[in-house]
C-alpha positions in Angstrom: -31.8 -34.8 -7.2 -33.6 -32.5 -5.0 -34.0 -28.9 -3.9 -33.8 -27.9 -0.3 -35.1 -31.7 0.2 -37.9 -31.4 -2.8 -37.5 -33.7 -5.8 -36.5 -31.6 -8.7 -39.2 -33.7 -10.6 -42.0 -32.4 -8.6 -41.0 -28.6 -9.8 -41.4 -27.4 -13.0 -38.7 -25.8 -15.1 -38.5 -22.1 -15.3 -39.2 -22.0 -19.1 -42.6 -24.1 -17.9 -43.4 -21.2 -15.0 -43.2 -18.7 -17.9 -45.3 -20.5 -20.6 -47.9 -20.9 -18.4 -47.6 -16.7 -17.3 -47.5 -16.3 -21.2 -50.3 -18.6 -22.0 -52.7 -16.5 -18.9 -51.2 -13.3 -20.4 -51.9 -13.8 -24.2 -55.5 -15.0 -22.8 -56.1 -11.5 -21.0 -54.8 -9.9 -24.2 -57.6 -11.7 -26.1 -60.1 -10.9 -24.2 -59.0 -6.7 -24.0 -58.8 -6.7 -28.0 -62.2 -9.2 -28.5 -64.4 -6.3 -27.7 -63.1 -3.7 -30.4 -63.8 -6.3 -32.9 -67.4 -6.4 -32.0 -67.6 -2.4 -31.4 -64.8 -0.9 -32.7 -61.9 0.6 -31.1 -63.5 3.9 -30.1 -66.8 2.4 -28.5 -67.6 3.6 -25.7 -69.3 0.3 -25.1 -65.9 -1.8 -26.5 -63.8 0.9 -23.8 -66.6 -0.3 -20.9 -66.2 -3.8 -22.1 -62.7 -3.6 -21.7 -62.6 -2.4 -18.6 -64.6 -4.8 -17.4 -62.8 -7.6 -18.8 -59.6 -6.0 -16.7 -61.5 -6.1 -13.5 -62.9 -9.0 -14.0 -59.0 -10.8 -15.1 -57.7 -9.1 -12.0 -60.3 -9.8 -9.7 -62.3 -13.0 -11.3 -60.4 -14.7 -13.5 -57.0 -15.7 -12.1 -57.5 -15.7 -7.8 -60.5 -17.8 -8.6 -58.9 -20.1 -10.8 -55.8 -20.1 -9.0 -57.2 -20.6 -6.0 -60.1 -23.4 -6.6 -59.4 -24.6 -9.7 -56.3 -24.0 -12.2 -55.9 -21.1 -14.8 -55.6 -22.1 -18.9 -51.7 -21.7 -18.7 -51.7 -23.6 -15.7 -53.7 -26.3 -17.0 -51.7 -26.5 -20.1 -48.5 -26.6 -19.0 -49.5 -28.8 -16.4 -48.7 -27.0 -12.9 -50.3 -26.2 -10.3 -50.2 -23.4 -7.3 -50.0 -25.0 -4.0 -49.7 -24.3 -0.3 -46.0 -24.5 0.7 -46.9 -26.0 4.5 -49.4 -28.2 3.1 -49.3 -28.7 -0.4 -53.2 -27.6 -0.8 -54.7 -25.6 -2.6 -54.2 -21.9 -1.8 -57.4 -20.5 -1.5 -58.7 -17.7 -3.2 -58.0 -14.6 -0.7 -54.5 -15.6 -0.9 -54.3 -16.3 -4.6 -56.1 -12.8 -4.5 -52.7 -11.6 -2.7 -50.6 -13.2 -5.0 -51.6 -12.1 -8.2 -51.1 -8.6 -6.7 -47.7 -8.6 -5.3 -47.1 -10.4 -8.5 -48.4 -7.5 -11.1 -46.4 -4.8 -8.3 -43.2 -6.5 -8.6 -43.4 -7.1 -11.8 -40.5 -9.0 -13.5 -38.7 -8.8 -10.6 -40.5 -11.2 -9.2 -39.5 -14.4 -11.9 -35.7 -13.3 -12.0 -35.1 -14.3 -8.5 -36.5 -18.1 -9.2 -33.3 -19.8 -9.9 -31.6 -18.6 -6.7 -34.5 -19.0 -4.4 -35.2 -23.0 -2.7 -38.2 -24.6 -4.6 -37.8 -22.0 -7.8 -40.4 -20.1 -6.1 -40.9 -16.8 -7.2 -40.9 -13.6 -4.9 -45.1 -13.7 -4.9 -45.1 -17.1 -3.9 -42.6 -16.5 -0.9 -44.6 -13.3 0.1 -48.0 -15.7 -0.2 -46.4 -19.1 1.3 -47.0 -20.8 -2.3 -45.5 -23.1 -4.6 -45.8 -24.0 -7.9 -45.5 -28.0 -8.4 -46.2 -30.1 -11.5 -50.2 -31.6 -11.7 -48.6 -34.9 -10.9 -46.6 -34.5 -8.0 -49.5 -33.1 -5.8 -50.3 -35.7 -3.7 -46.6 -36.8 -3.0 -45.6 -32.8 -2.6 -48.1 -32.7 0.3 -46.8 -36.0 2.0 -43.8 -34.2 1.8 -45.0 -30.7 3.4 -46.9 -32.8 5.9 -43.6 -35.0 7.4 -41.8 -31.6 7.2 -44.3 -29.3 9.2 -44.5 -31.9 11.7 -40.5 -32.5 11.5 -40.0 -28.5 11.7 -42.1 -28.9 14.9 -44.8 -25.9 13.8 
């Protein structure tokens, strides 16, 4: 079976899209409470530490990983974020953009996966991304290759 011509193998399920969001969220969650363990909750250096840690989440953490490498729930759940036209990796500046548009739409943006081609979420439309499983990279950008070239862009 396929969707909008991509094999419904090479996606992942939507409960597997939201493990791996739960798996990057519970790790961010860690790493916010980890410091008032150390210092204590009213710290100012636990509070710095903490805000730090957000920062570096938003701005490090999940464009870097995204974008060169794969994040812990990505890696554990076994998908990965890919270019839509070419099946590549995204990048960073654009995995920057994604993670954004994802935290300002919020929830919205995972409702609208089952009605949308690919099961891509609103981020990955605004962002030109997809999310395919590990194993179906190299035959996912095969695919995005003959259909770029078919589409005549």
């Amino acid at each position: 079976m396929t969707e909008n011509g991509i094999p419904l193998a090479w996606l992942p399920t939507l409960p597997r899209r939201y493990a791996a969001t739960a798996v990057d969220g519970a790790l961010m969650l860690v790493a916010l409470v980890a410091p008032t363990a150390f210092w204590g909750a009213d710290d100012a250096a636990a509070r710095g530490m903490r805000a730090a840690l957000v920062v570096g989440a938003f701005l490090v953490y999940e464009p870097l990983c995204t974008g060169r490498f794969v994040t812990l729930g990505q890696w554990v759940t076994g998908v990965r974020v890919r270019s839509f036209d070419s099946g590549e990796r995204i990048g960073v500046p654009r995995a920057f953009l994604r993670i954004w548009i994802k935290i300002l739409l919020g929830i919205l943006s995972f409702v609208v996966m089952p009605f949308v081609p690919g099961r891509r979420a609103l981020h990955d439309l605004a962002t030109g991304s997809i999310v395919i499983m590990a194993g179906a990279g190299m035959e996912f950008s095969r695919w995005a290759s003959f259909h770029l070239v078919a589409d005549g862009a």
